[in-house]
N, C-alpha and C positions, 0 to 999 in steps of 0.2 A: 504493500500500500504506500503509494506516496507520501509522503508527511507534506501537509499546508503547509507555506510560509504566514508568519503571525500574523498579517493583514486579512488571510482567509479563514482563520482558525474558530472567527467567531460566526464566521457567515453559515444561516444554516436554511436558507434560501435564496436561490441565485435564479435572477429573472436574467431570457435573454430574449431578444431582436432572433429573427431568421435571416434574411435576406441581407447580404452585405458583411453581415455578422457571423452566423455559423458557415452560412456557406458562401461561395463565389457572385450568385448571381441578384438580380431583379429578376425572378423569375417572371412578372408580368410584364417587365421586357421583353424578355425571350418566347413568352407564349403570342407576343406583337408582332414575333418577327416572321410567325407562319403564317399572318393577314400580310404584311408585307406594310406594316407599321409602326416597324419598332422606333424609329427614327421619332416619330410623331408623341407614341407612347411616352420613349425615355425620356423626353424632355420633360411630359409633365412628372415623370419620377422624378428626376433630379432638383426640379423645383420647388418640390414637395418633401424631398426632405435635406432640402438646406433649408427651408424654411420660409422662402419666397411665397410658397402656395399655405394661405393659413387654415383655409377649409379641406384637411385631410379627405374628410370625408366626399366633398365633392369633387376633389381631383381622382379618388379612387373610383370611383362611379364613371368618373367623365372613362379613363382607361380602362375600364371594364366596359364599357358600352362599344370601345372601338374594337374589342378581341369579338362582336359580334358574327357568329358564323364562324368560328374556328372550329378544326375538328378537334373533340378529344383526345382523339392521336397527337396529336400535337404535346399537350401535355405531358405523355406517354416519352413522347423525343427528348423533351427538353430535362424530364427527370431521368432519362437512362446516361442520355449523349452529353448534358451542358451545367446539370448540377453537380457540383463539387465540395467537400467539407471545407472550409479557410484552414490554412495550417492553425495545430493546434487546438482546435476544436474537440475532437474526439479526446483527447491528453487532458486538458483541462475539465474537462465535464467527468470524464470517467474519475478526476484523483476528487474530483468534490462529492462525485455519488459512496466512494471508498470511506469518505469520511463523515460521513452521513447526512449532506446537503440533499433537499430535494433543489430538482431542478423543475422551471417553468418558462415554457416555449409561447411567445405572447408576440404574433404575428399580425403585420397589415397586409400578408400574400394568404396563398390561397389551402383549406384543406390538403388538396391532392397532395402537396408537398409537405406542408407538417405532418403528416402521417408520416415519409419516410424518416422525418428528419427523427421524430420522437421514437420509430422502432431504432432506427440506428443507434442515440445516441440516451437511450433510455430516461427520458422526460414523462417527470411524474405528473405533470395539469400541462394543457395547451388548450390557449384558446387564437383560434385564429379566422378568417373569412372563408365561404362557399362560393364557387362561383354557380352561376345557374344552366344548366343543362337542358337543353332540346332533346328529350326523350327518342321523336322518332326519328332524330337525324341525326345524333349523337355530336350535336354542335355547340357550342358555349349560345347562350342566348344573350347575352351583354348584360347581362344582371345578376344579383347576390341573392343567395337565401336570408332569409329572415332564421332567426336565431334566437332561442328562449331570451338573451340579454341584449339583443338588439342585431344590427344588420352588420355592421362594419367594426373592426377592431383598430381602433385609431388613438391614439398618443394619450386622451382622456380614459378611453377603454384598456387600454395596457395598465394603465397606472391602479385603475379601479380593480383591474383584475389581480395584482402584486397586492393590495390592501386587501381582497378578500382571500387570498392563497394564505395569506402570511397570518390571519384571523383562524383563521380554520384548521393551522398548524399550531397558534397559539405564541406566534413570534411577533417581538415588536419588529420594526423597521431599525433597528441599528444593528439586526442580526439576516439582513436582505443585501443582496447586492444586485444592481440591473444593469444587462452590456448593451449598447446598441452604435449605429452609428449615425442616426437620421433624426429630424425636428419630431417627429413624434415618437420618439422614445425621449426625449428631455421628460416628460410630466412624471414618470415612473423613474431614470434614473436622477432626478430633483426629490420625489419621497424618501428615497435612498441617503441623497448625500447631504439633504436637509436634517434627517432627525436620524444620523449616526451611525446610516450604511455607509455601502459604497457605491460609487459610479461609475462606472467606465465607459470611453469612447473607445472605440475597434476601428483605424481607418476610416476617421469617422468625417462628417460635414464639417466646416469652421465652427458657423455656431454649437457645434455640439461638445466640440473640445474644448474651446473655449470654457463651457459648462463643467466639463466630469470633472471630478477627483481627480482620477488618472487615465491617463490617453496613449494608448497605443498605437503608433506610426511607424514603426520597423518592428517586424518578426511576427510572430504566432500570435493566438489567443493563452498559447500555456507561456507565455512572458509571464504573465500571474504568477507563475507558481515560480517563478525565479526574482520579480522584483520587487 
């Protein structure tokens, strides 16, 4: 079992970001790019989470409505051939399940993909978005399922969801930590480094680094477990 360094020793919930963060991609970029939209898409990604775009929610609808008429298969592509773990990812997650951190996967991409991410990388709560499916055509219809807690999982919904994880474990927030690299992970990594977590930026936006505790710009995600 790895031993934490003393900074991780007390965290015994660790929130993380998908996209950018555990693994390589924007995955609703790469599902943009089987409409032949990715160009169109990433922009409003990238706007969105440097923090240019402040309505999360309606920039994820607006590029959810352009993937309209993709095939499923597409999906299928981009999680065999384009999604990749960030270094470190698996290293770091696995020495914090060893020492008995749950982990929680709190997504603004899409089911198909947190599912892999959570069997891979053994994530105790996920909550993330559905996209919406054309049954007889087996095509994205450009819209989100509705969701017992609502439709979209956005920078106020990450945060809310770290506050009810961390309840339900029975932990305060200075025993949480949340990683991300985009404007709507600030509201969950700010619960964090407000009331006596931690925060971390992963290759993150300006504004986001600016924010964290600590900010990683060269190397893996298991830098943690060395700095």
């Amino acid at each position: 079992m790895t031993a934490l360094p003393a900074h991780l020793q007390r965290i015994r919930l660790a929130a993380f970001d998908m996209d950018s963060t555990l693994i390589n991609i924007e995955c609703v970029d790469e599902i943009a790019d089987a409409a032949g939209r990715k160009a169109e898409v990433a922009a409003i990604t990238e706007a969105a989470m440097r923090g240019e775009i402040t309505d999360y929610k309606d920039s994820l609808r607006r590029r959810v409505a352009l993937l309209k008429g993709v095939p499923v298969a597409a999906l299928h592509e981009v999680l065999q051939h384009r999604l990749q773990f960030n270094p470190g990812a698996r290293e770091l997650t696995a020495a914090l399940k060893a020492n008995g951190c749950k982990l929680l996967l709190v997504s603004g991409g899409f089911t198909f993909f947190t599912d892999h991410v959570k069997a891979q990388l053994g994530m105790d709560f996920v909550r993330s978005n559905v996209l919406g499916i054309d049954a007889a055509t087996q095509t994205l219809n450009g819209q989100l399922v509705n969701q017992p807690w609502g439709d979209i999982c956005d920078g106020e919904e990450k945060r809310r969801t770290l506050l009810e994880v961390a309840s339900l474990l029975g932990l305060g927030l200075s025993e949480c930590m949340a990683v991300g690299d985009g404007a709507n992970d600030l509201p969950m990594m700010l619960a964090c480094s407000q009331n006596g977590g931690l925060s971390v930026a992963y290759q993150a936006k300006p504004k986001v680094r600016e924010q964290a505790m600590v900010s990683i710009t060269e190397g893996g995600l298991d830098v943690l477990l060395r700095a």
